[in-house]
C-alpha angles and dihedrals in degrees: 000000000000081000095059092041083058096046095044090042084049096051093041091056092052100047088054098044088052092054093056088053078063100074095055091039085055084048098050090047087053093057090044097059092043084062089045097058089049096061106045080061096054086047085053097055098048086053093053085044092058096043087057094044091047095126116239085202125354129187138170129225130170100349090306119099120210116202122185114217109169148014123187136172121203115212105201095043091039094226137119119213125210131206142189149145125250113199127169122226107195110024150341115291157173113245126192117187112192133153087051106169130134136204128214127214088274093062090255116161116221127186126210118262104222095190082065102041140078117251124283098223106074119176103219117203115199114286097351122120131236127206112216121181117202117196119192119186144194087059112184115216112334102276117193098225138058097202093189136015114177144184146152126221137205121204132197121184126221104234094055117023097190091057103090124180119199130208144172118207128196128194110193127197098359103182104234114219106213107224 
């Protein structure tokens, strides 16, 4: 019997003593879900992040890659921006764009605004992109395409700044969304 009385005293201990570990384990499931929350906004974002950065046309010149990730025409202020992302691939780097026009399906001409636009000196740092925005006004009609965009560039590492690289780049057929 005093055997029993042990054994129950004993179970009844544990049992007790199991029930006040419940508390911290609820605790520890509630930061865990805290962190977990975090983190599927974080992953959401980088979702959303990737999905604006999703490239319409993309191309590489001289170590440096150009993707274009939107083109947008404004009805009311009869202008089309242009944006894309410049990253280097080797190293940092000096960038001049100059020459920047476009031409839409009906053969138009159309010249870059530079009130509107980002600068056309980016530094570019290795494998870092760079968000350039390019405005052109004085749009006629809203025409779907733009047939042509074009540009040269003029790079200067770092490293050497005597050492210059030239390019010309050339978008064809960017679809234009009308705001």
């Amino acid at each position: 019997m005093t055997r029993f009385l042990f054994l129950s005293a004993l179970l009844f201990a544990t049992f007790g003593y199991s029930q006040t570990n419940c508390d911290a384990l609820k605790k520890e499931n509630e930061a865990l879900q805290s962190t977990n929350k975090v983190l599927v906004s974080e992953n959401e974002y980088l979702k959303k992040v990737l999905d604006i950065n999703k490239p319409i046309l993309e191309t590489e010149k001289e170590n440096s890659t150009f993707k274009i990730t939107k083109v947008t025409g404004n009805k009311v202020g009869k202008n089309i921006e242009i944006i894309f992302l410049i990253e280097s691939k080797d190293e940092n780097k000096k960038m001049t764009i100059e020459d920047i026009f476009a031409i839409d399906i009906e053969g138009n001409e159309y010249k870059i605004d530079f009130s509107k636009s980002s600068k056309t000196f980016p530094q570019l740092a290795k494998n870092i992109p760079v968000k350039i925005t390019f405005s052109f006004k004085d749009i006629q009609g809203e025409p779907m395409f733009i047939k042509m965009f074009r540009f040269k560039t003029t790079s200067q590492p770092d490293r050497n700044s005597f050492e210059k690289i030239r390019s010309n780049l050339e978008f064809k057929d960017l679809k234009v969304s009308w705001n």
